[in-house]
N, C-alpha and C positions, 0 to 999 in steps of 0.2 A: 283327807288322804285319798278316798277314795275318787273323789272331784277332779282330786290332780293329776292321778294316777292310772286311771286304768286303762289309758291309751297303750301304757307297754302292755301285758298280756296281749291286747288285739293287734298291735304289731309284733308280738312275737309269733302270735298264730298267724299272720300274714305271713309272715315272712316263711314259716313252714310251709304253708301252703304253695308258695309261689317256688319254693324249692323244688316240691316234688314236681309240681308243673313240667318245671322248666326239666328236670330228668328226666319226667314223661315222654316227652318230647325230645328228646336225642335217640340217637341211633349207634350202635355199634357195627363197622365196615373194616373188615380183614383186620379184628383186633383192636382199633381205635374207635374211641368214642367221638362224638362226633355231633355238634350243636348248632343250629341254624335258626334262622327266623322266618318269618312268609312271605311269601314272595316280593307285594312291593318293600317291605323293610330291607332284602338282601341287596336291592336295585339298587336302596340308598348306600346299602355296605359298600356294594361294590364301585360305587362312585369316592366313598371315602378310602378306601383301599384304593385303588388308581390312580387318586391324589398320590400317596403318600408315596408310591411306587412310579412318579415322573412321570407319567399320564396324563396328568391334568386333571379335571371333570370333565370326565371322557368315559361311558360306559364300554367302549366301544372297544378300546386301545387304537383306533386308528380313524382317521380323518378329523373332521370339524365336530368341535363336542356340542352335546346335545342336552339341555335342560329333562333328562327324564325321569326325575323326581318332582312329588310336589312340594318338597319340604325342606328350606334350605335350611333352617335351623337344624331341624333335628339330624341329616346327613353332615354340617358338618359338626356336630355333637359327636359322632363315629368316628370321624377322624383319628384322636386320641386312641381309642381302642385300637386302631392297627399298628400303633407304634409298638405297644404293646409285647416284652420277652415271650411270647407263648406262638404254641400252632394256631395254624388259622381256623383248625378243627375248633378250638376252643374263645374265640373270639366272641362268640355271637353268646356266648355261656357269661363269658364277663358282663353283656351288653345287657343282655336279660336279667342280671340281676342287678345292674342300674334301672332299667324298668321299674325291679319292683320296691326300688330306693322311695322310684315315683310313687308308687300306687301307697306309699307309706304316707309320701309326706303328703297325700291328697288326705287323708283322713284326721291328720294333725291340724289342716288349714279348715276342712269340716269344721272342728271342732273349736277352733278359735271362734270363726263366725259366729256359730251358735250361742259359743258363753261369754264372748268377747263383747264382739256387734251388736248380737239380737237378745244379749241378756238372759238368757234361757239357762237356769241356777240348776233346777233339778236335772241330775244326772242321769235317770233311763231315757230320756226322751234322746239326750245325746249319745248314750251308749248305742240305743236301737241305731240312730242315723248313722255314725259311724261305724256300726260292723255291719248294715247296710251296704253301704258304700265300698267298702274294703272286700268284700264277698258277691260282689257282679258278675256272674263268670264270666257274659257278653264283655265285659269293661276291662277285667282282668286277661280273659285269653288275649284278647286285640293289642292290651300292653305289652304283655311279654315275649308276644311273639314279634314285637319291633314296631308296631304301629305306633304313631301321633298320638293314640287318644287320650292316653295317660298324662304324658304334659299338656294335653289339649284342658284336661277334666284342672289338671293343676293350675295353669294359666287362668280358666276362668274363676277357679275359687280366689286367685290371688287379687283379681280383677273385684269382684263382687266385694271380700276383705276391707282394698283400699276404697273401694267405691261408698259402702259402709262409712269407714272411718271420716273419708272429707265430707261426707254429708252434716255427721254430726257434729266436727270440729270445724267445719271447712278451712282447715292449714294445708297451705298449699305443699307441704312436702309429703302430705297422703295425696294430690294430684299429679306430684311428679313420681312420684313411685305407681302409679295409677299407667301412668304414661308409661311408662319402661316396663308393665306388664302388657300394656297394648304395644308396643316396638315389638317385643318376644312373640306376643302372638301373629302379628301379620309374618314377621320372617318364618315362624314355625307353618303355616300353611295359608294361602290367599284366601282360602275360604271362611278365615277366619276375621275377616277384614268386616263379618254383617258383625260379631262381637265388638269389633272395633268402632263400627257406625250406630250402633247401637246405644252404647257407653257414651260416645261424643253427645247423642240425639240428647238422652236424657241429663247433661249434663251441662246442655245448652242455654239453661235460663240463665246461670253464672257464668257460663264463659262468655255471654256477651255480655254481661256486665264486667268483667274484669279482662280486657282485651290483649293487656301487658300479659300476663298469666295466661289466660288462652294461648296465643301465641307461643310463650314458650312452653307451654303442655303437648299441645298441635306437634312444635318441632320432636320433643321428645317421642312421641308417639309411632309420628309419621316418619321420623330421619332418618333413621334406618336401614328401613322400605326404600326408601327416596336413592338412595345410597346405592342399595342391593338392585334396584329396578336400572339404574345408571350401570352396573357391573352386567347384568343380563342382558341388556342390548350390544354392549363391545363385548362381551366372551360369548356370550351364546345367538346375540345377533334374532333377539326375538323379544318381543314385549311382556310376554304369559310363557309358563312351561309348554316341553311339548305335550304334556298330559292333559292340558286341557284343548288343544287343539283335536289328540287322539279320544277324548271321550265325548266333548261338547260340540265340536267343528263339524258340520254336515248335517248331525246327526236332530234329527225331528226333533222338537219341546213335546209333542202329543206324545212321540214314542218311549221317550225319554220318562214322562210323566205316566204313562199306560203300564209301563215296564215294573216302577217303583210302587206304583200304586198296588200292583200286584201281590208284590211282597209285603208292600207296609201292612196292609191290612192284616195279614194272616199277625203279622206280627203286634199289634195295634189292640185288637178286639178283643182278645183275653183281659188287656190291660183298663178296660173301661170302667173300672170302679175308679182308678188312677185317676182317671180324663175329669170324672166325677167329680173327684175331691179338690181337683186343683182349683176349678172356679170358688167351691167352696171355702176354703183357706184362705183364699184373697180375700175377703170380707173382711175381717179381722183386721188385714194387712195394706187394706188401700187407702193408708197413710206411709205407707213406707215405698220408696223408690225404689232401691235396691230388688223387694220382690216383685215389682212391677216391671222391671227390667229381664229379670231372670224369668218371668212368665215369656216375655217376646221374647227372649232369644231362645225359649222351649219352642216358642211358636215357628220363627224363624230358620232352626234347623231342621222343623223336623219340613218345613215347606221347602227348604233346602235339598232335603233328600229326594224329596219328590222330584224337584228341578234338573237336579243332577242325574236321575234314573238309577239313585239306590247303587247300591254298592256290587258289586263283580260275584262278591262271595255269597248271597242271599239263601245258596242251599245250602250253605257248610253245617248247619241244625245249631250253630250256638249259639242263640238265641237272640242276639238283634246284630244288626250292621253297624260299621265304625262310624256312620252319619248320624245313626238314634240314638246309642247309646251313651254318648259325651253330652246327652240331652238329661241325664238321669241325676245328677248331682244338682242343680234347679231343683227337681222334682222334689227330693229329700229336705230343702231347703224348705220351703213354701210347705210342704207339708207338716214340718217339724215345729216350724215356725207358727205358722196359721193355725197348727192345733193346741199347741202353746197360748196362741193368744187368745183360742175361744175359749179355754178354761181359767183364763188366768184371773179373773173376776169371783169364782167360785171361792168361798170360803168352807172353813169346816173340812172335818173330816173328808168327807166327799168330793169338795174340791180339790182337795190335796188326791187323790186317787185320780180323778179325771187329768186333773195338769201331767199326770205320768202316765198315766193309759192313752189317751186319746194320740197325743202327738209320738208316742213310743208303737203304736199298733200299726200307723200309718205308715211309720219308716217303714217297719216289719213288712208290711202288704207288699212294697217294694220290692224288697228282699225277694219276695215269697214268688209274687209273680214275675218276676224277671229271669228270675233264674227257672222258672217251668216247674217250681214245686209242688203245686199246690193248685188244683180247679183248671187243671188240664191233659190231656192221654197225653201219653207215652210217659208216664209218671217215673216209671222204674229206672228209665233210658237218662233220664234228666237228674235223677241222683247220682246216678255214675258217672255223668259227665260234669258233675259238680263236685266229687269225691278223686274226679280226672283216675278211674279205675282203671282206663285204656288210654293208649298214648293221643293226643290231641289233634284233631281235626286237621289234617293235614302233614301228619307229622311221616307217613308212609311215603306220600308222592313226593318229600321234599328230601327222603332219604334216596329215592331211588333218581331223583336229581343230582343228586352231590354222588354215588357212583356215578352216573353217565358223564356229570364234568370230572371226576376223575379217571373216566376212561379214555375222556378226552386229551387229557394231559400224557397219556401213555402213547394213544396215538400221532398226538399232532403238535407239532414245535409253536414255538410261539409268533413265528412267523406265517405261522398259518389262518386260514381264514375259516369259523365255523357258522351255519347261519341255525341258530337256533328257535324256538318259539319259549322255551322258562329262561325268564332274566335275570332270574334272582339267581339259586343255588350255581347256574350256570356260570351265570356272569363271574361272580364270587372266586367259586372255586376254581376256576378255567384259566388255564396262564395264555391262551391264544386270541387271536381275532376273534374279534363276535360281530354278527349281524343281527339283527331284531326284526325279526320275521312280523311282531307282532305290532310293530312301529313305537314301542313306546319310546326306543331312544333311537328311532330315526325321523327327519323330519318331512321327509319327502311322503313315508305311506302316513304318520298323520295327520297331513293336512287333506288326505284324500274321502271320496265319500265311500259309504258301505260298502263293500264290495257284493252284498246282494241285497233285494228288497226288502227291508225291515218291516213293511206292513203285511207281506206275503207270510210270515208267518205270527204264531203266536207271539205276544206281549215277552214273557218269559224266555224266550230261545235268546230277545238282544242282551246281551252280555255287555257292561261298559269297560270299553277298552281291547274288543277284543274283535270286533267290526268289519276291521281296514287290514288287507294287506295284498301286495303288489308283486306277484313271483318273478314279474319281466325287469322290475327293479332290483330284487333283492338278487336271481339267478344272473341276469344279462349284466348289469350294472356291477353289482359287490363283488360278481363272479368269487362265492365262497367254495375252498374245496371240498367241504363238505354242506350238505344242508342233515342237519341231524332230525329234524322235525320239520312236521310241517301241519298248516293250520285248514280244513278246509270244509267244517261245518255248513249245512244248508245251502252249502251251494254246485251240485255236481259241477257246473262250467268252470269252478276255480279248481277244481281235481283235474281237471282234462286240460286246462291250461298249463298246469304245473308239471305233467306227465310229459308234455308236447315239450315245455322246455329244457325241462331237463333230460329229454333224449336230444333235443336238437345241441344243446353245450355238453355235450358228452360224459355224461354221469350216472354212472351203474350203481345198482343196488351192493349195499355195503353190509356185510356179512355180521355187526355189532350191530347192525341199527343205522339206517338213515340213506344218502349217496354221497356216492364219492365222484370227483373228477376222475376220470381214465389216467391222466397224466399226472397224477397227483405223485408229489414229491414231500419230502417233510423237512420244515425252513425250521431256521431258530435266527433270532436278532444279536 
């Protein structure tokens, strides 16, 4: 009973947990409560909402639309949600607790693997892995507040699952269900495409023996992609999103790698008993594929993250970036697994104790160090933020977002033009023109280089995604009548640029915040 069962208690404390979260995280504004997600998750909202509202996939509401999500599954996943009878205050409250539908059914597919796949009978070794996993706060915040990672972490276990299962049976309807969790994964993000190469790699001594099947595994996989890549060159008229032209385009591989490197480390070295055990584990297990696989694509992403220059939000203090942490369900595997197997030879009493100590302590270290429990300062800081005692890590700027697009909406009709630098809450709540100060959904300042010298300063000042921007385009060209923000970090000559232009197009200082045109009128469509 207990074997079968004790996933509910641990989703039910999920699901508690993720509740309070998620009300941590709202705001109350003149009365109404009020739910959002972080910033790139809203970009996606707001693409799904502009859909639904005649728009197109247009962040923008006006001219040529723009690829400025990386994630076409999960944005049109949102879609639905806006049709939705409720306010839009309360949208993103629905949306988050589809998230943590996610973060449930990750711990369910955990658990299959272990007692399904890898045979693993004794129940603490599972229990530990699974309330492991369910208890990431890095894994957890990043879900609920709208990111990829959550079906990222689900995708791969569903991946590994069937990858499991056609090894042992090799029937080919564990390869095409194999397939259609790699189609899901490449639409859900391109970065996900080394999963995808990865899976094929090891997968390749039989697809070349059975080339009928290969082939249609390939189609399944690939067709989708193939599909969606044919729809992004006629609607969006570009090969890749513009977000990777605004993060990767221009911008150095050294700085890029300098930058990440920076962060990984601090985040990485606590973890070094982890690094420790993983080679050790594999011993046991280097007769099995599956955790031979899940070791390279640990290896894989986290040289991914490197590559990419790490992630935007590195000082937000929760404890890894959306790059490292969908690298942590591997980890639990291989260790659950591998400890499993080195006792699994032991007889007697003692045997019986280690087969449940050894791979149950492992998971735990996981737990323990990931979330900053345990054999590291700011000890105190790290339970509260585990206990989410204060509202979550961005949960302020992104209330005082959603006023300024709602004071946006008092000021300016919807024929008006606003040029902002937050795309998210902005975009979202704003029923006017937008511009994107920041180029993420324009494509003219993405394709552009830095706009100051990234080696003149420290590793840590480059921020990805936040690089590029072009005031003689966004002022002279969009001519918005208002600019409500504006971006101009490390570089006084982009201040002095921006000052010159917006006295020369006639734009005074605006009394809420921001400039207005002198001649400024208020349109509605």
């Amino acid at each position: 009973m207990v074997s079968r069962f004790y996933l509910v208690p641990l989703l039910l404390l999920l699901a508690i947990w993720s509740g309070h979260f998620i009300q941590q995280g709202s705001f109350d504004i003149d009365g109404e409560r009020y739910y959002s997600l972080f910033d790139d998750g809203m970009i996606s909202m707001t693409y799904a909402k502009n859909l639904t509202q005649g728009h197109g996939l247009n962040w923008a509401k006006f001219g040529d639309p723009v690829e400025g999500f990386s994630s076409p599954l999960w944005t049109f996943l949102m879609v639905p949600f806006q049709l939705l009878p409720i306010a839009w205050s309360k949208v993103s409250l629905v949306f988050a607790i589809f998230c943590a539908g996610i973060l449930g059914l990750n711990i369910v597919v955990l658990n299959r693997i272990l007692h399904l796949r890898l045979g693993i009978e004794s129940v603490l070794p599972r229990i530990a892995a699974t309330f492991s996993l369910a208890f990431l706060y890095p894994l957890n915040f990043w879900s609920l507040v709208g990111m990829e990672c959550g079906p990222q972490v689900l995708l791969f276990l569903l991946g590994i699952d069937q990858f499991l299962a056609f090894e042992a049976q090799h029937q080919t309807k564990h390869l095409h269900r194999l397939g259609l969790v790699l189609a899901a994964a490449l639409l859900l993000r391109m970065d996900m495409v080394f999963f995808v190469g990865l899976t094929i790699l090891f997968l390749a001594p039989w697809l070349i023996r059975h080339r009928k099947e290969a082939l249609k595994f390939l189609l399944i996989a690939g067709g989708p992609m193939a599909i969606y890549l044919v729809f992004r060159l006629v609607y969006f008229h570009d090969f890749f999103p513009n977000t990777y032209y605004l993060k990767l385009y221009k911008i150095p591989l050294d700085i890029r790698i300098d930058r990440a490197w920076f962060h990984f480390k601090v985040w990485a070295e606590p973890l070094w008993l982890v690094w420790v055990l993983l080679p050790l584990m594999m011993i046991p297990l280097r007769k099995n594929k599956a955790m031979w696989l899940s070791l390279a694509l640990i290896v894989t992403y986290l040289a991914y993250n490197l590559y990419a220059g790490g992630d935007a939000w590195e000082e937000s203090g929760v404890g890894a970036n959306r790059f490292t942490i969908i690298t942590l369900p591997w980890v639990l595997l291989i260790l659950t697994a591998g400890g499993y197997e080195w006792t699994k030879r032991l007889k007697g009493a003692t045997g019986m104790v280690l087969k449940n100590a050894l791979p149950t302590l492992a998971s735990l270290l996981v737990f323990v160090l990931i979330n900053g429990l345990m054999f590291v300062g700011k000890f105190d800081a790290h339970w509260q933020r585990f206990w989410v005692k204060e509202p979550p890590y961005n949960s302020q700027y992104q209330m005082w977002n959603v006023m300024k697009a709602l004071e946006v909406n008092r000021s300016f009709g919807t024929a008006n033009r606003v040029a902002v630098v937050q795309a998210g809450d902005l975009g979202y709540f704003s029923n006017c023109e937008l511009v994107d100060v920041l180029g993420y959904n324009n494509r003219e300042i993405a394709r552009l280089a830095p706009y100051w010298d990234l080696r003149s300063t420290p590793a840590d000042f480059y921020i990805p995604g936040h690089t590029k921007v072009d005031y003689r385009h966004v002022i002279a060209d969009l001519q918005p009548d208002c600019l409500l923000d504006r971006w101009l970090r490390h570089s006084p000559s982009i201040a002095y640029e921006c000052d010159s232009l917006l006295l020369a197009h006639d734009y005074a200082p605006r009394p809420q915040g921001g400039w207005l045109k002198k001649d400024f009128v208020r349109r509605d469509k």
